[in-house]
N, C-alpha and C positions, 0 to 999 in steps of 0.2 A: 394851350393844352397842358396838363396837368400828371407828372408821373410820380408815383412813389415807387422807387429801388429799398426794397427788401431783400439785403444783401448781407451778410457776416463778416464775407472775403472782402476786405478792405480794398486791395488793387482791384477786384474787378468792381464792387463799387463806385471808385473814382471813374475808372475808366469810362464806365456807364453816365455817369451825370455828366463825367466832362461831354460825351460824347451830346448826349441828350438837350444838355445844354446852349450846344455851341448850335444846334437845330432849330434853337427857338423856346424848347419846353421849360415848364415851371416845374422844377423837381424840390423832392425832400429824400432823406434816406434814413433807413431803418436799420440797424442790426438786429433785429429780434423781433417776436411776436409782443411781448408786451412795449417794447418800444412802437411799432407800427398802430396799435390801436389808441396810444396816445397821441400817435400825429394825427389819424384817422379823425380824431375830434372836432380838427379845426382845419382839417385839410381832408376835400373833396377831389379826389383826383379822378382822371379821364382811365388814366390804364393804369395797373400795380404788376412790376414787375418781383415774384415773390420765390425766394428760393424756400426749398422743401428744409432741409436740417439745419436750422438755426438751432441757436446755444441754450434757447428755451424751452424748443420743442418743435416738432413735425408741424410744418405751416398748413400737410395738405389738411388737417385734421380741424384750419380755420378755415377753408375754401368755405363753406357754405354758408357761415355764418358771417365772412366780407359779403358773400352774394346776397346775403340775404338783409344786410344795413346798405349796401353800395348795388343797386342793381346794374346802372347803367355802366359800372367801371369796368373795363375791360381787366381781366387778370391772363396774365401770361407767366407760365411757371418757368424760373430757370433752375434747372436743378442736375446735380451729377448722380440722380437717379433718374437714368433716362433708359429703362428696359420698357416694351412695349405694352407690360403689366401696368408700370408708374404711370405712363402716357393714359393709358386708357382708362386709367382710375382717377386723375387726375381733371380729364376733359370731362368723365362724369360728374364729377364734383361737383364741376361749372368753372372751371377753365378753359380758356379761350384759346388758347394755343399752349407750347411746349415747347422748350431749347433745350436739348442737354448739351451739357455740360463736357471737355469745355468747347467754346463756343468763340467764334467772334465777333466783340461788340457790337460793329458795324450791323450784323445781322441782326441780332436783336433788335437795334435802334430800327431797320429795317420791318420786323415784326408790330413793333410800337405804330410806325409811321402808313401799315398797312392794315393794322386794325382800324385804328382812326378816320382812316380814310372810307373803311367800310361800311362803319357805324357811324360815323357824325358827318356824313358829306353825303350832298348828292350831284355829285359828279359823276359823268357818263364813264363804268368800267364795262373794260369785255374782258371776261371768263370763262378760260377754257381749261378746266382741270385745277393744275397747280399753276398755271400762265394768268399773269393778271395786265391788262394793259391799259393806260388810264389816257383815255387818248388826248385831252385838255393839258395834263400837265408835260406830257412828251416823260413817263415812268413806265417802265416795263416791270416784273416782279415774278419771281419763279420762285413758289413756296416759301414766299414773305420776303427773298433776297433778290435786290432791286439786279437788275444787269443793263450795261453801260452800252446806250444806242447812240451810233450817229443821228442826227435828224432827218437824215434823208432815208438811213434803216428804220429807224421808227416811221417815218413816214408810208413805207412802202408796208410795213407791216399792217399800220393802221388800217392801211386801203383795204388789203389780202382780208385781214382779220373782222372787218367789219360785214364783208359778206363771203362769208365763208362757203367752199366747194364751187362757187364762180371762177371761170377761168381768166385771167387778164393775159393780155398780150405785154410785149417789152414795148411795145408803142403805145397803149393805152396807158402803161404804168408810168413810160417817159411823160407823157401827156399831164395824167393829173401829182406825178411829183416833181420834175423839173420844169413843169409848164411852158414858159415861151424862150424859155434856154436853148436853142437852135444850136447849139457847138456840141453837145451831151449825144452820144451817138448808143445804140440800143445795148451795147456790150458792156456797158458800166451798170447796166440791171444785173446782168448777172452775178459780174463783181459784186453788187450789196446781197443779192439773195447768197452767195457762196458765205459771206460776214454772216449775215443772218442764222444762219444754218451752225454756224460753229458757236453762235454766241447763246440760241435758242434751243438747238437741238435738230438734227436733219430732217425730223418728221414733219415738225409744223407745217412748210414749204413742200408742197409737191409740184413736179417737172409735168406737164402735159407737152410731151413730144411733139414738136412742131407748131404747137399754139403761144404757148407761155406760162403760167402758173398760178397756183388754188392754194388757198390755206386751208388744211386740212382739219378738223376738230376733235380730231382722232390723235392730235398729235403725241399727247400726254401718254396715251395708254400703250401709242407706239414708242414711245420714248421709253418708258419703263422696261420693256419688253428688249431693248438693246443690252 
């Protein structure tokens, strides 16, 4: 896959390609608007990562005319004009997402790595809100920023989340994610739904007293709501 960084700021450019780089992508980088339509020539890229104030001129004011030579390219604005005006004038454009500024790289690469996955893959995701779960690769993602599961939290998550407001027991859930593990005793569910809950947010997991627990698809809106 294919990114062009449309950057000014020299360290966080590096930082970005080293970052992007070390991932696997085939980067170029741009200072500038008329720098970036000269690579644009000979370089097709998948996403453009594009800062708004370069030294030639306001990028958003190219949004629609990359959209409209580069359809399939994802653009992702990074910019330290990030008021909710820029945002939404921005994604009208035809922008695809938004970082302000400042930001860390990781996440962005995170953004790149979630767009891609949305548009050029058909890989099984569950979507619930801002929660994205990719259940083949063992990725979590909450508002494009990936969060670090054990395999066996992913695992129970996957179970919860694939059929959602079903109740499972700690003995069904010992059942299909420890399977013929006979030393695993029901109170190390709890331990991971407790991880879970810190690492996801308390809502998505709900308790049903004396059964065992639902994934909830309401979590998002409860979460905000905290």
């Amino acid at each position: 896959m294919r990114v062009l960084v449309v950057e000014d700021e020299k360290i966080i450019a590096e930082s970005l390609l080293r970052l992007l780089e070390s991932e696997g992508f085939e980067c170029k980088h741009a200072a500038g608007i008329n720098e970036m339509y000269n690579i644009l020539e000979t370089f097709n890229p998948d996403v453009i990562l594009l800062d708004l104030m370069l030294p030639d001129g306001n990028a958003l004011n190219e949004i629609q005319e990359i959209r409209t030579k580069f359809p399939d390219a994802g653009i992702i604005i990074i910019s330290a004009k990030s008021t909710d005006l820029d945002k939404i004038l921005g994604i009208e454009l035809g922008a695809d997402d938004y970082v302000g500024k400042p930001f860390n790289p990781r996440e962005v690469v995170a953004r790149v790595k979630a767009f891609i996955r949305r548009t050029k893959g058909s890989k099984e995701v569950i979507r619930y809100g801002k929660l994205e779960i990719y259940p083949e690769d063992y990725v979590v993602t909450y508002d494009g920023v990936p969060i670090e599961l054990t395999s066996k939290e992913f695992e129970i998550l996957r179970l919860l989340a694939r059929r959602p407001d079903r109740v499972f027991s700690r003995e069904q859930i010992l059942e299909e994610v420890w399977k013929d593990d006979f030393e695993v005793f029901d109170r190390v569910v709890d331990v991971h739904i407790n991880s879970l809950r810190k690492k996801l947010g308390k809502n998505w997991i709900v308790t049903v007293r004396g059964v065992g627990y639902k994934f909830s698809k309401k979590g998002d809106v409860a979460k905000d709501e905290d």
